[in-house]
N, C-alpha and C positions, 0 to 999 in steps of 0.2 A: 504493500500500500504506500502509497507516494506523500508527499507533505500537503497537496494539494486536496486530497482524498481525505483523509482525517482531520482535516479543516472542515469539509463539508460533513462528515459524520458529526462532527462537536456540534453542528450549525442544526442539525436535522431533526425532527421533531419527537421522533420516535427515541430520538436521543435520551429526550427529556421526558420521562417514565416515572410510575410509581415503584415504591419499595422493588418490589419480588423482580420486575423487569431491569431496573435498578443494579440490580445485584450481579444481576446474568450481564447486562451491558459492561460491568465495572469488571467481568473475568475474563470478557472479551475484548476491554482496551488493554487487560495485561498483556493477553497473549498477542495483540496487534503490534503492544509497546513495544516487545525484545524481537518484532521484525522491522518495525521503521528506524526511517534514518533518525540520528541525535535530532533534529530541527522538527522532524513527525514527534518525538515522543516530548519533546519539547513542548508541543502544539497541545496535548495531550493533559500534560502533568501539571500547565499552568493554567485549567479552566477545572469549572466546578462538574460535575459530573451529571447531576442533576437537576441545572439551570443550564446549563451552557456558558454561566458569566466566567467571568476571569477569577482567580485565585489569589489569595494572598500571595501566593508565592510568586506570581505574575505581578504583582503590586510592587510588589519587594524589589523585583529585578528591574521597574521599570521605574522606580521613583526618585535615583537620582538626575535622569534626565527630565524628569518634571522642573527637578530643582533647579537645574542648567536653564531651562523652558524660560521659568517663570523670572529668572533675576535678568537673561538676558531682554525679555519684553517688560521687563520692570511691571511686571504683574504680578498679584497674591491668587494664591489657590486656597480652596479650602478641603478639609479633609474632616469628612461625617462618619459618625461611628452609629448605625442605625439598629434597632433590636425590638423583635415583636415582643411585645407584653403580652404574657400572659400564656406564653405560645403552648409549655408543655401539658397546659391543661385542653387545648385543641387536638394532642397527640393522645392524650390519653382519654378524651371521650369516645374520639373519634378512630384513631387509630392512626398507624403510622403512614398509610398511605395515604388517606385524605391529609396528613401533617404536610407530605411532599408538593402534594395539589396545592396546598397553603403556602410555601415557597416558592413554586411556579410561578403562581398567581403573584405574590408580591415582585417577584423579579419582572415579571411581566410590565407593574404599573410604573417599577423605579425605570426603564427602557421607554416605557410611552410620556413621562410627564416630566423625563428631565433632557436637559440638553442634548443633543447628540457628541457635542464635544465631550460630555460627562463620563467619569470611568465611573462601570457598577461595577462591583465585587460583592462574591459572597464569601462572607469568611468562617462558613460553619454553623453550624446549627439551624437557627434562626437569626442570626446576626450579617447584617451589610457593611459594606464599607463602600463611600460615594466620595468619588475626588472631581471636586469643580474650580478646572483651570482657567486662566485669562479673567480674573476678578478685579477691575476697576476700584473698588475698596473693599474695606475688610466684613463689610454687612451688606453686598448683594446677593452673596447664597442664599440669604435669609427668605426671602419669598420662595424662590423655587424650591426649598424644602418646607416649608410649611405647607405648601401646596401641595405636594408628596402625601406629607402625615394624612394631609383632609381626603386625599383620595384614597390610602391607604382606611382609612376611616368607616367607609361609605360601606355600607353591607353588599355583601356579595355570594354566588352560589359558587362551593367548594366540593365537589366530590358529593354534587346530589346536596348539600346540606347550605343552611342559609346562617354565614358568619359575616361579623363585625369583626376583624383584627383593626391594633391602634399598637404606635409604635414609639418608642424613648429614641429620640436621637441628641447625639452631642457633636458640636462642633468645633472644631480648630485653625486655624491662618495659617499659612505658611506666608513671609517668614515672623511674624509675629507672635504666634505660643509655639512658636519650635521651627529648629534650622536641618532635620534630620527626620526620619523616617520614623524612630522609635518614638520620639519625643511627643511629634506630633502623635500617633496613633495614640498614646498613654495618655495624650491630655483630650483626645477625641471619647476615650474612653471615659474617661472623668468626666466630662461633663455629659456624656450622655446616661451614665450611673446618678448623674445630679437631676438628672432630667424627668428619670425615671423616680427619683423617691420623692420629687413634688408631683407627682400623679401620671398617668398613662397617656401617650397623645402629644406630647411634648418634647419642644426645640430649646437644648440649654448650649450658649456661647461658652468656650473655655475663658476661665476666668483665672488670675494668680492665686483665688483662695480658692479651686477645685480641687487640688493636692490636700491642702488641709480639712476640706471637705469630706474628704473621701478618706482622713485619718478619722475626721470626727465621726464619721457614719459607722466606722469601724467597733470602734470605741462605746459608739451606741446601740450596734447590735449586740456587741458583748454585755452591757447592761442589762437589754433587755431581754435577753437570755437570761439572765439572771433575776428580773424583775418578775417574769411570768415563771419562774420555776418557786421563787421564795414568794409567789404571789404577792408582792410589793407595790400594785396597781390598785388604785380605788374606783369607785362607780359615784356616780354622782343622776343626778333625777331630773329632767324637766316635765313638766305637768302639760298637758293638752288641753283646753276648753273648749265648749259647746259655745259658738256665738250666742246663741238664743237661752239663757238662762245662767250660765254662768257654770254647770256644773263642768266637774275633771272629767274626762272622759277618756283619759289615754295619760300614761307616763314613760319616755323612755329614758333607756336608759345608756349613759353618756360614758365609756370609757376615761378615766384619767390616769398620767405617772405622773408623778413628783418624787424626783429625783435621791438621795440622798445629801447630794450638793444644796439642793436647793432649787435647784433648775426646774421648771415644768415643760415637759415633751407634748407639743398639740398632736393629737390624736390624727391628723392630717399628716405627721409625722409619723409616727409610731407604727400606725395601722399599716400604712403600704411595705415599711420596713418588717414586721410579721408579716406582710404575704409574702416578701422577696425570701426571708430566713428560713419560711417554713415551723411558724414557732405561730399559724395564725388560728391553727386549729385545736393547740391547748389552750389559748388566749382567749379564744370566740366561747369555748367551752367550762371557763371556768367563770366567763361571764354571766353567760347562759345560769348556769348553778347558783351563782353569788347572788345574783338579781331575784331569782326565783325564790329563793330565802330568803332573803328580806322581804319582798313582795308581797308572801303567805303570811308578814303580819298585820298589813295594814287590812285597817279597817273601816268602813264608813258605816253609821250606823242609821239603818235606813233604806240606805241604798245601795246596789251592785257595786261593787268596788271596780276601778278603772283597768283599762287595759295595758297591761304590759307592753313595753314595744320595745324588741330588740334588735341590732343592727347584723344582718347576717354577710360575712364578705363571700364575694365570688368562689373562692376557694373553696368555702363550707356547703358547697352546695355540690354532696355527694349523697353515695348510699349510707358514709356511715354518719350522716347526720340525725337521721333517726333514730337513732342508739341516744345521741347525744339529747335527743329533745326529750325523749322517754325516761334519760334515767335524771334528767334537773327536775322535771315537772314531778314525778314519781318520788322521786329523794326529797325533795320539800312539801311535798303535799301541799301542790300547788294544781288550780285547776287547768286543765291545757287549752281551757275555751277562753280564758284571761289572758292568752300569751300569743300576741301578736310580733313574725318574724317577717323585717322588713330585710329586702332586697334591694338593688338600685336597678333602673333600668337599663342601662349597659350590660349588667350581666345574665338581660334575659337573651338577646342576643350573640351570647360567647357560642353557647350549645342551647339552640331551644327545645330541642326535641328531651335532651337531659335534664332540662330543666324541670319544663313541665312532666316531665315521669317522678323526680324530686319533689317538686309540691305538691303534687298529686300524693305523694306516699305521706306529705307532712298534713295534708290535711285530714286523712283517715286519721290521724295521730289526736286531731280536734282541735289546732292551732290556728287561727285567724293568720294571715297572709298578706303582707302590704308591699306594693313599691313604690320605692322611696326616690327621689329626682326627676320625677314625671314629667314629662312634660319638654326636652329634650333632646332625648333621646330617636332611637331610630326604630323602636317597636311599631310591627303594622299593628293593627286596630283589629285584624285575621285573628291573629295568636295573640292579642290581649284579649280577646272574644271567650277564646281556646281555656285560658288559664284560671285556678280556681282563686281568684282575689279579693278579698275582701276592703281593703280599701286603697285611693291612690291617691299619694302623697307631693302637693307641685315643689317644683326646684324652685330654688330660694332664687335663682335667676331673675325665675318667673317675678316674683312678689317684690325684689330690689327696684326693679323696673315698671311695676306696675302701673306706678299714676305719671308716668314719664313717657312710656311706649305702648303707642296704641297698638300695634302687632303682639306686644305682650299680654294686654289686657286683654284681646280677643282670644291669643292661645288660653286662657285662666278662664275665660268664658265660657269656651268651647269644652275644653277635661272637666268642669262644672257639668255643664250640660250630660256630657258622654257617662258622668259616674252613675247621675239619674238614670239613663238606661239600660246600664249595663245592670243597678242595682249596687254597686260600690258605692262606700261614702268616702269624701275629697276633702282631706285638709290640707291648709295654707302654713308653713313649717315657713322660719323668717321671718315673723312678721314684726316689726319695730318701730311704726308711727302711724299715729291716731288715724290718720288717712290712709295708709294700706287696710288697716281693718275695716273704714267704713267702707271701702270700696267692694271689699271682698264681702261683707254682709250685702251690699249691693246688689252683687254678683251671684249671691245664690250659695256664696262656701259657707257649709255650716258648720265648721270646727277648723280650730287654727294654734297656732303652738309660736313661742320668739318671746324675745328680749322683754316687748310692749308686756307682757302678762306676767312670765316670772322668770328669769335664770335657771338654769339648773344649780343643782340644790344639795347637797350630802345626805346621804339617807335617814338621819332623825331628823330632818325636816317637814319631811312629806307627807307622815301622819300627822305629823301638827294641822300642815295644809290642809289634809282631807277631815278633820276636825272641823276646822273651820271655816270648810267649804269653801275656802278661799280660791276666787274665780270671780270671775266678770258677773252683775247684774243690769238686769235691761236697763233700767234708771242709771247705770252710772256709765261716764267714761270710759274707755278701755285705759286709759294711763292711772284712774285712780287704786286700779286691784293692784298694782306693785306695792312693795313694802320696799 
């Protein structure tokens, strides 16, 4: 086979296969490789096997004449370090070859929406590497990957199956966070690890404090390793209200750390750092427990006691979540019809077919079901139909903007509208000035949760609360029920 021939094999479509064809293609470039010339296996050894892009190792060989490139045209390049979130849970729903199909497909979108001059790499796993030469300054990549992530973003059919993938990228300058190949990739790396632990979906520039970043991240995983083994994390409570009379109707419940130092860790923190560590499924479960005991003693007297609401991450939404609802609600002699577990809606579209067979199994359990960020996201109205939910919760987006954007007011209109027939009830979670709540009693929301009403709270507070029924009355202000 000639050098020319195995260019077009790398190129060819059958090339790019799942798993099991995969495997077979990869025993047949060996035995191709020890009859081509050095420049064939060359062709070969420097692209990925199953995209067809180029390889690290192709990167490597070719990236001090970038550097030549770029000082003689007195141009900066940049160098992205891109990684699906979340990816090995699409491997393990789904399996490894729809995981491949998930690759494909991404390599595909980085090839259709970025430059042609643009080098794609794949560097293994679910991980990219994007080099964009000839940059004018040091923040013109910045739209055309952001544009990437949004498209990466957009739901899409994988292997028969209907996924959302969303991606951490980080970037770096050449020659300005590094004069060298390593440098740069290390600090590409850093900041797309930066990227990732302020949430999913996100572009972070390198910066001189991502080194130290990423010593503190360290430091803080180790912590909290430590924090969720010696259960060192408290809970704390905020109260839900009924617009129309003032009673509680919902409490959930609010992870917090405070540190030993002193430091307190936001939970916007912490939490995606237990999904990354793998430390999110003792942490979700010992909440679950904690909450539920306490729970089982408040009382209202008079009245049905409010409902529980706990926050469930992605990750927890397996078979052995069941185990875990069963044996908090059963160990506290708590009722499981008072224990509402909220989702976000992002993670109805990771795996929905998994999902809804998950709720479906949590609701025989007797647990009330909410999703939480509504209003958002990218679920059809099909399989919101589909799913057994009891209530839906809008993004605080939504309620920030409310009496400022009338495209927001309409969306908060419209999820109002659609809870009525679906039969869900829709609370407003955010709410923090007298004007978003008159809008929203306006609008038809009958239960709402924020700052305006009460803080979250430590747990001997809450019976006090539910004593004293403390909540909004139709005769008064919504700002006078604060204390």
């Amino acid at each position: 086979m000639n050098e020319s021939s195995v260019a077009h094999f790398l190129r060819h479509k059958d090339f790019i296969a799942p798993s099991a064809r995969y495997r077979r293609a990869g025993a047949a470039l060996a035995s191709i490789n020890l009859r081509a010339t050095p420049a064939a296996r060359a062709a070969v050894d420097n692209h990925d096997a199953l995209t067809g892009l180029p390889n690290l190792a192709y990167l490597g060989g070719i990236f001090r004449s970038l550097m030549r490139r770029a000082r003689r045209s007195h141009r900066a390049f940049a160098l992205i370090s891109l990684d699906l979130d979340e990816f090995r849970s699409v491997c393990e729903a789904y399996g490894s070859d729809e995981g491949d199909e998930a690759i494909k497909s991404v390599a595909s979108i980085l090839r259709a929406e970025l430059d042609p001059q643009a080098i794609v790499v794949r560097a293994g796993g679910s991980k990219f590497i994007v080099v964009m030469p000839g940059l004018a300054s040091a923040t013109a990549a910045i739209g055309p990957v952001r544009q990437v992530l949004d498209a990466l973003a957009k739901p899409r059919n994988v292997g028969g199956q209907d996924l959302r993938l969303t991606a951490s990228a980080g970037m770096a300058i050449f020659p300005i966070d590094g004069c060298d190949y390593e440098t740069l990739l290390r600090n590409s790396n850093a900041a797309m690890h930066e990227s990732n632990s302020r949430g999913h979906g996100g572009l972070q520039c390198y910066s001189g404090n991502a080194a130290l970043d990423a010593k503190r991240r360290l430091r803080l995983r180790m912590d909290l390793c430590r924090a969720v083994e010696n259960r060192e994390l408290t809970l704390h409570y905020q109260p839900q209200f009924e617009v129309h009379g003032g009673r509680v109707c919902g409490i959930e419940v609010l992870a917090r750390w405070f540190r030993a130092n002193g430091d307190v860790v936001e939970p916007r923190v912490f939490i995606p750092l237990a999904e990354q560590t793998g430390l999110i499924g003792a942490l979700g479960a010992w909440v679950l427990e904690h909450a539920c005991e306490t729970a089982a003693w408040w009382h209202v007297p008079g009245e049905l006691p409010p409902t529980l609401c706990v926050n469930v991450s992605t990750h927890q939404i397996d078979a052995n979540m069941c185990a875990v609802i069963r044996r908090a609600v059963e160990g506290a002699r708590f009722p499981a019809e008072r224990l509402e577990l909220e989702i976000t809606e992002g993670s109805l579209m990771r795996n929905p077919q998994a999902v809804l067979e998950c709720l479906g199994q949590w609701k025989e359990l007797g647990v009330r079901i909410a999703i939480d960020d509504f209003g958002t996201g990218y679920s059809s109205l099909s399989y919101l139909s589909r799913l057994p939910v009891d209530r839906l919760k809008l993004d605080r987006s939504l309620i920030h903007n409310l009496t400022t954007t009338r495209k927001d007011a309409a969306i908060v209109r419209s999820i109002i509208a659609l809870g009525k027939d679906l039969g869900v009830s829709v609370i407003a979670e955010g709410v923090e000035t007298e004007e978003q709540f008159r809008m929203l009693r306006d609008l038809g929301c009958l239960q709402v949760q924020g700052y305006l009403f009460a803080r979250p709270a430590p747990p001997q507070d809450v019976q006090g609360l539910l004593m004293r029924r403390w909540g909004m009355r139709d005769a008064e202000a919504p700002g006078q029920c604060r204390t």
